[in-house]
C-alpha positions in Angstrom: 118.2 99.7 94.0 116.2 98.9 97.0 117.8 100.9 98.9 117.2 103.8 96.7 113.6 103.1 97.0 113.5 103.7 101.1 113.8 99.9 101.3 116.4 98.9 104.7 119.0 97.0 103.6 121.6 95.6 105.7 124.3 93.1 104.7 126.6 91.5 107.2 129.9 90.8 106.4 132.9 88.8 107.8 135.1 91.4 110.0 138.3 89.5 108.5 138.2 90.5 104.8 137.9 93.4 102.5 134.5 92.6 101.3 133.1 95.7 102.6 135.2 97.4 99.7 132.4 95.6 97.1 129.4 98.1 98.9 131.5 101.4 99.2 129.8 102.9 96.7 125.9 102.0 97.8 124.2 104.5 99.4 121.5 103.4 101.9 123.0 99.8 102.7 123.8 99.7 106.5 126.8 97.0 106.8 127.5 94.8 109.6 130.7 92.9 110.6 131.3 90.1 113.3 134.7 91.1 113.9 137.4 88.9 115.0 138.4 91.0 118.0 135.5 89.4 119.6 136.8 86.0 119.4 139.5 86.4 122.6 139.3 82.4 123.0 139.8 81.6 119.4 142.0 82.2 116.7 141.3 85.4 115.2 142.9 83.8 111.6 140.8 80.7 111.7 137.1 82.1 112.8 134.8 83.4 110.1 131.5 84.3 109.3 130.0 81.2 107.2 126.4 82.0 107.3 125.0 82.9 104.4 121.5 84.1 104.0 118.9 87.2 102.7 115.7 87.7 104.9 112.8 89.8 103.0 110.6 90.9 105.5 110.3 88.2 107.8 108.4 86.3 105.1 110.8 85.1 102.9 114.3 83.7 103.6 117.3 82.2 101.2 119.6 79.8 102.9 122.5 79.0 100.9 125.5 77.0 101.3 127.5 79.4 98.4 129.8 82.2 98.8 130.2 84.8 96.6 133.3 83.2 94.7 134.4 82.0 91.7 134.9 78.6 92.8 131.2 78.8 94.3 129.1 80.0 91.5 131.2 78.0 88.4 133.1 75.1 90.2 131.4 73.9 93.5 128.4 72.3 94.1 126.4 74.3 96.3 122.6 74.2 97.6 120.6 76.8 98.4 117.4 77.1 100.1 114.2 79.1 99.9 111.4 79.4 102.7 108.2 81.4 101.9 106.1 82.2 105.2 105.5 80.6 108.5 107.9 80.7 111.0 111.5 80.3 109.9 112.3 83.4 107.8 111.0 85.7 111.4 113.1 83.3 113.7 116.2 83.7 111.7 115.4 87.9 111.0 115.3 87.8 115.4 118.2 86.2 115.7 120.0 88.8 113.3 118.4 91.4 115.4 119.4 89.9 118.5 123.3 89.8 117.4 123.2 93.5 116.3 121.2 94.7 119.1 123.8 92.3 121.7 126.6 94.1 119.2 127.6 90.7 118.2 127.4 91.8 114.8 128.8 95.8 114.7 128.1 98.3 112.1 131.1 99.1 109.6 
């Protein structure tokens, strides 16, 4: 919906699943992968994205420990956490910028 609205939305996802399937049919999301091909040192099988968080304009930032599973949402306990201003939610939008613009993270 945000999207829609001419709000830029970009969701990064880990290079070694299919989850990019679940946003194939939203327009106006821009995805990103970190995608195992850049891990020559490491074992492509066992490397994976594990961060999980949603920046809203560099004001507001959600830092959770949860994936997006069954397990996670009805079995595990999880904890999230949620930062309103100062300087955390515009340190951890830069360093998101800094691995797209680096092309850590690569658009799908």
């Amino acid at each position: 919906i945000a999207a829609r609205a001419g709000v830029e939305v970009r969701v990064v996802l880990d290079g070694g699943t299919e989850a990019a399937r679940a946003f194939d049919a939203s327009d106006g999301i821009a995805l990103y992968t970190w995608p195992p091909t850049l891990l020559p040192e490491h074992d492509p099988q066992h490397a994976s994205l594990h961060a999980k968080a949603a920046i809203a304009d560099d004001q507001l930032a959600f830092v959770t420990s949860a994936n997006l599973t069954g397990y996670a949402l009805d079995r595990n306990m999880e904890l999230g956490l949620l930062v309103r201003g100062g300087e955390v939610p515009r340190l951890l939008a830069d360093h998101f910028e800094g691995l797209i613009s680096r092309d850590v993270l690569v658009r799908v």
